[in-house]
C-alpha positions as CSV (number, residue, x, y, z in Angstrom):
1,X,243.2,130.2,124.1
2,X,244.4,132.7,126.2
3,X,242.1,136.1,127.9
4,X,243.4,139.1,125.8
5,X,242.0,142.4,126.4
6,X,238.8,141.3,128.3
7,X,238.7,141.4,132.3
8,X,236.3,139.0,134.2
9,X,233.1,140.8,135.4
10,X,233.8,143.6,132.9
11,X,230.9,145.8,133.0
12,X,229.3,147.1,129.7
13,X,226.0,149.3,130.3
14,X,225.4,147.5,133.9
15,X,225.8,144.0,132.4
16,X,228.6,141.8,133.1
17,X,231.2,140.2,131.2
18,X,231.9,136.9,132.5
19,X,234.5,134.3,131.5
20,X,233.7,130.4,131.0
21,X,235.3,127.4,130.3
22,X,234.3,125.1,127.3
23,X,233.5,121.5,129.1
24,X,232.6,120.1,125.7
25,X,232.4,120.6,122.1
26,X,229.3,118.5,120.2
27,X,228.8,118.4,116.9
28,X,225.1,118.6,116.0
29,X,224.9,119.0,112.4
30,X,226.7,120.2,109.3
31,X,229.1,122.8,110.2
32,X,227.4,123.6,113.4
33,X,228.7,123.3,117.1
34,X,227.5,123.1,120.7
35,X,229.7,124.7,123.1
36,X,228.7,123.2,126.8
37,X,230.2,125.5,129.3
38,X,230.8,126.5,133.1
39,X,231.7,129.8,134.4
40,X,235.1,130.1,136.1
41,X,233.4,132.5,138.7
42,X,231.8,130.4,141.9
43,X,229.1,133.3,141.9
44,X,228.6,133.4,138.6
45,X,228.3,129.0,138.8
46,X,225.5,129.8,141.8
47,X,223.0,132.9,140.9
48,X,223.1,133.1,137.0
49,X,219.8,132.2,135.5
50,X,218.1,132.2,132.2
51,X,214.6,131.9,130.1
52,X,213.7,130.0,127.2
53,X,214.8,132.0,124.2
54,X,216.8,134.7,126.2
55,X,220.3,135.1,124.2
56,X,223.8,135.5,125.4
57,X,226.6,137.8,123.9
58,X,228.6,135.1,123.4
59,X,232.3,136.2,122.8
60,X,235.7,134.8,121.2
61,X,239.0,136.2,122.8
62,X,240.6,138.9,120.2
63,X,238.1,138.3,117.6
64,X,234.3,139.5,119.0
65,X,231.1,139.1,120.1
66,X,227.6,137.3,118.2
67,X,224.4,137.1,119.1
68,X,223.3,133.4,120.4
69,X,220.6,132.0,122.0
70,X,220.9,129.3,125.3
71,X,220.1,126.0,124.3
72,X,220.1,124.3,127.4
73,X,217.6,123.5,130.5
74,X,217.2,126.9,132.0
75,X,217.2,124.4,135.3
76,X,220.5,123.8,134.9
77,X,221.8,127.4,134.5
78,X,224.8,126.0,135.6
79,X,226.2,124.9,132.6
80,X,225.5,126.5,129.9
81,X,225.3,125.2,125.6
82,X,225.3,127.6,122.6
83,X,224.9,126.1,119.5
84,X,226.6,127.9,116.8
85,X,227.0,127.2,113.2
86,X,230.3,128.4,111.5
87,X,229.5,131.3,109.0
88,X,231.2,134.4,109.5
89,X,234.2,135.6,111.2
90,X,233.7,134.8,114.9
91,X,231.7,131.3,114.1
92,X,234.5,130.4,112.0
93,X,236.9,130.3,114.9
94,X,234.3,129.3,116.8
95,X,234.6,126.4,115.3
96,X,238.3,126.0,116.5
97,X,237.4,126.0,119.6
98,X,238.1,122.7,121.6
99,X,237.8,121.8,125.5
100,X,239.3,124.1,127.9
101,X,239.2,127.1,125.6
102,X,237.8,129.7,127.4
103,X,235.0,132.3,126.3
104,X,233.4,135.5,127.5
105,X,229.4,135.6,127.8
106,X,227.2,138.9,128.7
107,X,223.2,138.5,129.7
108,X,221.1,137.1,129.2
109,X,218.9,139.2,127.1
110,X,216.1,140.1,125.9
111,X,212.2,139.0,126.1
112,X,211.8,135.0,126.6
113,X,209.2,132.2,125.2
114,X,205.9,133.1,126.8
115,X,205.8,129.1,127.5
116,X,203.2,130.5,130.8
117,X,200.8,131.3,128.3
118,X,200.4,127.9,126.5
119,X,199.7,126.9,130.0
120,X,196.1,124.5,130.3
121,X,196.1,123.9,125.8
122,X,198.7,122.7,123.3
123,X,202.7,124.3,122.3
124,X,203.3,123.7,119.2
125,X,207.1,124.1,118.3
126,X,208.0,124.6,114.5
127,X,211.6,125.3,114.1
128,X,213.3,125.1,110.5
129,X,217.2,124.4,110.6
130,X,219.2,126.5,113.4
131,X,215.9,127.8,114.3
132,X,215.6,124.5,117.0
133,X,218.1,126.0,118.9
134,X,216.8,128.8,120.9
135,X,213.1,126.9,120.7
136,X,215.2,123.9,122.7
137,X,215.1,125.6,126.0
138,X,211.3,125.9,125.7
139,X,211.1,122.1,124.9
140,X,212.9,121.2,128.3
141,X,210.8,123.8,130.1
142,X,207.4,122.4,128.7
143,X,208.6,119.0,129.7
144,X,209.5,119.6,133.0
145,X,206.0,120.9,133.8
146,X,204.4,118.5,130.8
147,X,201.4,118.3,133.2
148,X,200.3,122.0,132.3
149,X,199.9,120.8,129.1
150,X,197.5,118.8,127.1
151,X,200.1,118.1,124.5
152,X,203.5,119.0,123.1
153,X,204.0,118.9,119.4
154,X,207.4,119.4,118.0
155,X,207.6,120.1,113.9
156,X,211.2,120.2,112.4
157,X,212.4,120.8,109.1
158,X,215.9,120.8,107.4
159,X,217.4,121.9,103.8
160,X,219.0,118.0,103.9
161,X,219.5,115.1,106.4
162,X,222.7,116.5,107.2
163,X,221.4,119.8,108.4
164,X,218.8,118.5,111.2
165,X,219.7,120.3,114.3
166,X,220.3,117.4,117.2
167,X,219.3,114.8,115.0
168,X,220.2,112.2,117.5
169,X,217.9,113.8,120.5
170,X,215.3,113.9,118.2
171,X,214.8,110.3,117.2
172,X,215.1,109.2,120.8
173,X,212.0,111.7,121.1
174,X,210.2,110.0,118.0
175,X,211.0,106.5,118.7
176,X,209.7,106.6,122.7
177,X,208.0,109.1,122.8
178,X,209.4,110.6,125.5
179,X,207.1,112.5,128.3
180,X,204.5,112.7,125.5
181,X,206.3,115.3,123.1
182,X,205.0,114.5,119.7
183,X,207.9,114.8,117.1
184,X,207.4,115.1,113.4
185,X,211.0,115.5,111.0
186,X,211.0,116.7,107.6
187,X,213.8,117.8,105.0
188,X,213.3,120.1,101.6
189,X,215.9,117.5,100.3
190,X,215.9,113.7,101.5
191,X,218.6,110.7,100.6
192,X,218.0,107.5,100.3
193,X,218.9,106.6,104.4
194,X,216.4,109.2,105.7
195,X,213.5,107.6,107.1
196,X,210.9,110.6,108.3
197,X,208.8,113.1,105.8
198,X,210.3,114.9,102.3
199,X,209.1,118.3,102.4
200,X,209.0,122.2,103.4
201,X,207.9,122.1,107.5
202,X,204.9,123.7,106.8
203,X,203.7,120.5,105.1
204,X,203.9,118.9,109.0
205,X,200.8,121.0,109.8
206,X,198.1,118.8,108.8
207,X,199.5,115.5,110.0
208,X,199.9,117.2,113.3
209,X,196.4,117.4,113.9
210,X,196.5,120.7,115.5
211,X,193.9,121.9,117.9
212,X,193.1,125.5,117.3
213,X,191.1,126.4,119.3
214,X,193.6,125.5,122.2
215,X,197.1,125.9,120.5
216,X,199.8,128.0,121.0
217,X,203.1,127.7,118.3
218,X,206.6,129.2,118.9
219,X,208.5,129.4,115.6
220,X,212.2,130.3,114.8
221,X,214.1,129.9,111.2
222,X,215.1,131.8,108.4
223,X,213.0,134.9,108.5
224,X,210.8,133.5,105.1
225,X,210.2,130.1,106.8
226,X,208.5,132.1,109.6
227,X,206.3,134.0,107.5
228,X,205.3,130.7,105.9
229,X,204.7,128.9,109.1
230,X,202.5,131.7,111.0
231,X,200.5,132.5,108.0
232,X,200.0,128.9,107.3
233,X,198.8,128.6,111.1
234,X,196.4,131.9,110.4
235,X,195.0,130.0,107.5
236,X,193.9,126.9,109.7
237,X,192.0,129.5,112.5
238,X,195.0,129.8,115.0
239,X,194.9,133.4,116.4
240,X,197.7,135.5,115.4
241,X,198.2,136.9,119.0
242,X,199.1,132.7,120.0
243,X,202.1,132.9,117.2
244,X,205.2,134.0,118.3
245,X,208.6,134.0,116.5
246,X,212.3,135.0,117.3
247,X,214.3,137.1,115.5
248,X,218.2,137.9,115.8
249,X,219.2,140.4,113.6
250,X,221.8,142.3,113.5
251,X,222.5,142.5,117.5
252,X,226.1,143.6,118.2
253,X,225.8,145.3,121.8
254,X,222.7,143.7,123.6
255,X,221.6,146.5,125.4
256,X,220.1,149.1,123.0
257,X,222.7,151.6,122.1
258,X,224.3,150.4,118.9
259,X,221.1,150.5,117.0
260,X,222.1,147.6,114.7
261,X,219.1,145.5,115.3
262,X,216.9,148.3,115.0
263,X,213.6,146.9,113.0
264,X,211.1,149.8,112.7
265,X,209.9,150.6,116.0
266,X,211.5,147.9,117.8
267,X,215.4,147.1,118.9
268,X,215.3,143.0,118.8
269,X,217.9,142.8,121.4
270,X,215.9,144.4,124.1
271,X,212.2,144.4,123.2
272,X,212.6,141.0,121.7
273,X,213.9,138.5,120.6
274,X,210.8,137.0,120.5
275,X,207.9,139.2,119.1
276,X,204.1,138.2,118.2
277,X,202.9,138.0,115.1
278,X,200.5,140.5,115.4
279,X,203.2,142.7,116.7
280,X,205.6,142.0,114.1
281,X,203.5,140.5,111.5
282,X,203.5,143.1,108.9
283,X,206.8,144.5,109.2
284,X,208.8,140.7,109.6
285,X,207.3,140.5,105.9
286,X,208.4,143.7,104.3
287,X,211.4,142.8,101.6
288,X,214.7,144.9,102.7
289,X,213.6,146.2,106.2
């Protein structure tokens, strides 16, 4: 596709606009698509860095902008993946996208995974569907210092077999238990070639054996699955200033002036995206807000 109307290192309210390259196009579940990318700019390539959960403005030539978290090694800031499932006007062509396409991507933004503070006791990851994708980041970041932590317990759930997010990384996970992360899979809807639980994710609790006293979780999903997951932690004694969620709603400009994202006191794209429980608790559970 060809740059129409956007300028490398356009500036909008002090953050850059910068143009990348699609290296690779991966198909990680139904409908949904990884976009690994390099910026064009040798600066850019050299000094960008990210944090677990921190989201990009990620934009389609023409067509607009959308809200999407890095889901890659913030290590390797380097290249960059966005995993994007294809609902709505700019995921749809999203999903046209092949190989040398080019995009534009602004941040990052917003607040990142607190992983520092799960420092010395347990993370515990719940994610439910596209939720695994901005909790990734915080998996590579955990195992890269896996020896600040006692243990690393990943819980994933899916409407169907077909709608596990990176599948493939995740039974290499289970099966050698790679660097000690504990996985656990579950879908609302299993067939007859899916070998792990049959369930909501919130049934993975229990069989995770989770330490309480020493655990903190990091939970992304659709907004009700949240709810679910934090209160169900509450109800087994995990303090609800160690639960912490991620929200994206709304965002169109990134950098607090629309107003889109606006959730009661709070603009998600700049005093989030990631909030905790205590914090958003009651609001995160009022129908309509």
């Amino acid at each position: 596709m060809t740059a129409v109307g956007v300028q490398e290192r356009e500036v909008i309210a002090g953050v850059p606009t910068l143009v990348a390259t699609i290296d690779r196009v991966v198909v990680d579940a139904a409908d949904t698509y990884t976009l690994w990318t390099t910026f064009d700019d040798p600066v850019a390539r050299r000094t960008y860095a990210f944090r677990p959960g921190q989201i990009s403005m990620v934009g389609v030539f023409g067509i607009g902008e959308i809200p999407i978290s890095v889901a890659s090694d913030p290590a390797r800031p380097g290249r960059l993946a966005h995993t994007i499932r294809a609902c709505g006007r700019v995921t749809n062509v999203v999903a046209t996208l092949r190989a040398g396409d080019r995009i534009t991507l602004r941040g990052p933004f917003g607040r990142p995974w607190p992983v520092e503070t799960a420092r010395g006791g347990d993370l515990v990851i719940v994610a439910g569907g596209l939720g695994l994708a901005p909790l990734r980041s915080a998996v590579y970041e955990a195992l890269r210092h896996r020896a600040s932590y006692r243990r690393v317990i990943v819980l994933v759930g899916g409407r169907d077999p077909s709608q596990v997010l990176y599948r493939r990384q995740l039974e290499k996970w289970l099966a050698i238990q790679l660097d000690g992360v504990e996985v656990h899979l579950t879908v609302d809807d299993a067939d007859a070639g899916w070998p792990h639980r049959e369930g909501v994710v919130t049934a993975l609790v229990p069989e995770a054996d989770i330490d309480v006293r020493a655990s903190t979780v990091f939970t992304c999903g659709p907004e009700v699955m949240m709810v679910a997951v934090c209160r169900a932690f509450e109800r087994i004694g995990v303090p609800r200033e160690r639960l912490w969620v991620t929200l994206e709603r709304n965002m169109q400009c990134g950098v607090k002036l629309c107003g889109h994202c606006q959730l009661g006191p709070w603009f998600v794209c700049a005093d989030g995206p990631i909030f905790r429980w205590d914090e958003i608790g009651e609001v995160l559970g009022v129908r309509e807000l």
